[in-house]
C-alpha positions, 0 to 999 in steps of 0.5 A, a space after each residue: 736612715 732606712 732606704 726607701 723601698 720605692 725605686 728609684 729613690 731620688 736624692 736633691 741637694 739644693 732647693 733652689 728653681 732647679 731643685 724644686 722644679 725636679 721635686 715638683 716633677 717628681 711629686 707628680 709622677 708619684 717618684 720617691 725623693 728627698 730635697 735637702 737645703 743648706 739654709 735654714 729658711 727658703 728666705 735666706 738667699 732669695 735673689 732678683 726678678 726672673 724672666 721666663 719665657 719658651 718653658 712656661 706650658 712645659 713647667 704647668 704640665 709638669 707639675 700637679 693640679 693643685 698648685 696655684 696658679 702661676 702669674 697671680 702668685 709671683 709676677 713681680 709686676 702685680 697687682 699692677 696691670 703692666 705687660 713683662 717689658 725689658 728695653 735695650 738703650 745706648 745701641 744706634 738707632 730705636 730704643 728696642 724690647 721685648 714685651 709679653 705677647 701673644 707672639 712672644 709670650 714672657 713672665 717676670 716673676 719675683 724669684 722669691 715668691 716664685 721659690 716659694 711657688 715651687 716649695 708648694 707642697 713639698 717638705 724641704 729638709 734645711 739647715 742640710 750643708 753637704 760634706 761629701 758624697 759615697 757611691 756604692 754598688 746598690 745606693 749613694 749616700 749623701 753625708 751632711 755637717 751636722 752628721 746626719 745622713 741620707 741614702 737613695 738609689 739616684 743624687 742629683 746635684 742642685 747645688 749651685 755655682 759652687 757644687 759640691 756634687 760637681 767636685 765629687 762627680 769631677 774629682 777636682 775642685 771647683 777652683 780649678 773648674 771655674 773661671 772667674 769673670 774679668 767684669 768689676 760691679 757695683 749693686 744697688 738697691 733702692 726703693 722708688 714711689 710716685 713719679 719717680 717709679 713711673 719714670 723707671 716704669 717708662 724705661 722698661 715696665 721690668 728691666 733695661 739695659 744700656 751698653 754702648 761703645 761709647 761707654 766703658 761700662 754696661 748698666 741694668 736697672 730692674 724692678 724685683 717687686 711692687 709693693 702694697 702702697 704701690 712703691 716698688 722695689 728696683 735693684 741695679 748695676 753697673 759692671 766694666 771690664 777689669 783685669 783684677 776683678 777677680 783679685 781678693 784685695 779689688 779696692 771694690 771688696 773694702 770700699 765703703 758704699 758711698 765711696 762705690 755710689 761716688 764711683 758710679 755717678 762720676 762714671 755715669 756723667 755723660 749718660 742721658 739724665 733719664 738712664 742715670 736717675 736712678 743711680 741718683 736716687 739710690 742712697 749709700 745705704 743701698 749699695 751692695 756690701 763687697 763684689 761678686 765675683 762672678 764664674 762660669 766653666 765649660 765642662 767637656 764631659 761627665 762619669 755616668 755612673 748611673 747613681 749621680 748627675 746635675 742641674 742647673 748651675 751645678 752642670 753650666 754655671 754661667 754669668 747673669 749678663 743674658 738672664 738665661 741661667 734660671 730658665 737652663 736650670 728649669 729645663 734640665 729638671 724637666 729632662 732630667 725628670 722625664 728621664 726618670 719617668 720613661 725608665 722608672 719601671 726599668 730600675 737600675 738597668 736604664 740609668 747608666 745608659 739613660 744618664 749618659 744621653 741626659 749628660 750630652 744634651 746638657 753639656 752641650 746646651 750648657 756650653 752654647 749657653 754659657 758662652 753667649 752669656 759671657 759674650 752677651 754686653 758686647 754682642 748688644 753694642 754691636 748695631 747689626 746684632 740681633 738681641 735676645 731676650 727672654 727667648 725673643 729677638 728684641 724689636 722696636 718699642 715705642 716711648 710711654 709714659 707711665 702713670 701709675 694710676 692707669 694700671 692700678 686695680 679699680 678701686 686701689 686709688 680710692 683705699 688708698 686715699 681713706 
């Protein structure tokens, strides 16, 4: 493949939120880039709901004007008329949240639709597995399985937790980067309509949580969609410390899925019956096969070498307990992207120095992050802690009930019924 002979040339490997966000950036500072995938459909690993918060005004601004309009093309919450609402049970004290308002304006968007937001207007080359990697004096080459090949003036590794940008700018593997989480889970998913999802609704227009000490475990329940009959799509787990967790022979990697839904309702008996529901509602065929294991790492430093850097969980792989990681992933293709712009005209000279400013901002960010993830169940038992949450410190929510019918489009009701 020939080189481009716009410079730079960017190179993005994964197309997920961080790889996309850059591309989108990218798109609209007329840089020249390519954005590779390994699956073979944006659909194939599409994950659960996403919060956002502090980044919604940078992420429009960054983008072109001829993307959709955002909330209207992926709030998990639509076409419901309901506010972003996450709540924190099992502390001492009022039930305490966080809401979308003007003071503390939040999305919660379905992570597919978004995806797929993000892939507006961008050709994505799938099916693009990396093998390794090749730096020269004038391009870095990125070869893939299937034996073909891509060369650029700059790599950006968008490839997850498992990178394999990450080994080759490291020269480790990422077994010996990351560290795996000693928190055992239980995933379910389940599909709730009727009163039924009014009461989930009532918990928490999106999410809640309970983490107390009195239980050995922590519990989120979350809603990743509403669906055209108005039924919606929740998923949750239930996760406790364990030693073993990581261990390929954990008996949760070869249990059967009614055995983990036994698990999980003779671990819940004690708990209130409105914050336990849904564990009951959940059949055994919506337990999640096997465990993930989750990891995380600190990385000290990074090469700059000028021709490869980072994003996302690439750079500060970090568990879900805090909801942070997608929005980390977002803001460092916003850098990153800005980054590119303000030395483009300066190409090659301003990278090596650019990168390495770039590297110390989101290796730092990424270390504060990554802890308060790991440490965030424990920090949201203690009374005195304050909660975050979507970029907002978690105050008292007041009780609702939910009837669907209040928050349904005018006129919803009436099709429905004909």
């Amino acid at each position: 493949m020939s080189l481009d002979t716009t410079k730079p040339h960017v190179l993005i490997v994964g197309a997920g939120l961080a790889g996309l966000t850059l591309a989108q950036c990218l798109r609209k500072q007329g840089v020249s880039f390519e954005i590779f995938d390994k699956d073979d459909d944006l659909t194939t690993r599409h994950g659960y709901a996403i919060g956002m918060h502090s980044i919604i005004k940078d992420l429009i601004s960054a983008f072109s004007s001829d993307m959709p309009p955002l909330r209207e093309s992926a709030d998990h919450l639509l076409p419901l008329k309901l506010e972003p609402q996450i709540c924190f049970y099992g502390r001492e004290g009022p039930v305490i949240g966080v809401q979308n308002t003007a003071d503390t304006p939040c999305l919660r968007l379905n992570r597919l639709h978004f995806r797929k937001w993000l892939a507006t207007n961008i050709t994505i080359r799938l099916g693009k597995k990396l093998q390794n990697v090749e730096e020269g004096p004038n391009a870095v080459t990125v070869h893939f399985e299937d034996g073909t090949s891509a060369s650029g003036d700059l790599l950006v590794g968008a490839d997850g937790v498992n990178s394999k940008v990450r080994e080759h700018m490291l020269g480790r593997r990422n077994s010996e980067v990351l560290n795996p989480i000693k928190y055992a889970c239980i995933w379910g998913e389940t599909t709730l309509s009727g009163e039924a999802m009014e009461r989930q609704l009532s918990l928490g227009h999106s999410a809640y949580t309970v983490s107390s000490k009195n239980f050995n475990y922590a519990t989120f329940a979350g809603l990743n969609k509403v669906n055209e009959d108005f039924s919606g799509d929740y998923y949750w787990y239930i996760c406790w410390t364990d030693e073993d967790a990581d261990k390929p022979d954990h008996w949760l990697q070869q249990a059967t899925k009614s055995a983990k839904l036994d698990h999980v309702l003779k671990t819940t008996e004690s708990l209130d019956p409105s914050l336990r529901e849904i564990f009951l509602l959940t059949p055994a065929e919506g337990i999640v096969s096997g465990m993930p294991i989750f990891r995380d790492a600190v990385i000290p430093s990074l090469p700059s070498t000028g021709r490869v850097t980072m994003i996302g969980d690439a750079v500060h792989p970090m568990t879900p307990w805090r909801g942070e990681g997608g929005m980390h992933a977002i803001r460092d293709a916003l850098n990153l992207s800005k980054v590119i712009e303000r030395f483009r005209n300066n190409y090659p000279g301003w990278s090596q120095h650019a990168l390495e400013s770039y590297h110390q901002e989101i290796l730092e960010r990424g270390r504060l992050a990554v802890d308060l993830s790991r440490n965030a169940f424990k920090n949201n038992q203690e009374k005195d802690s304050a909660v975050v949450a979507w970029g907002a410190v978690a105050k008292p929510i007041p009780k609702e009930k939910i009837i669907l019918d209040h928050y349904k489009p005018r006129g919803a009701q009436a099709a429905l019924l004909d």
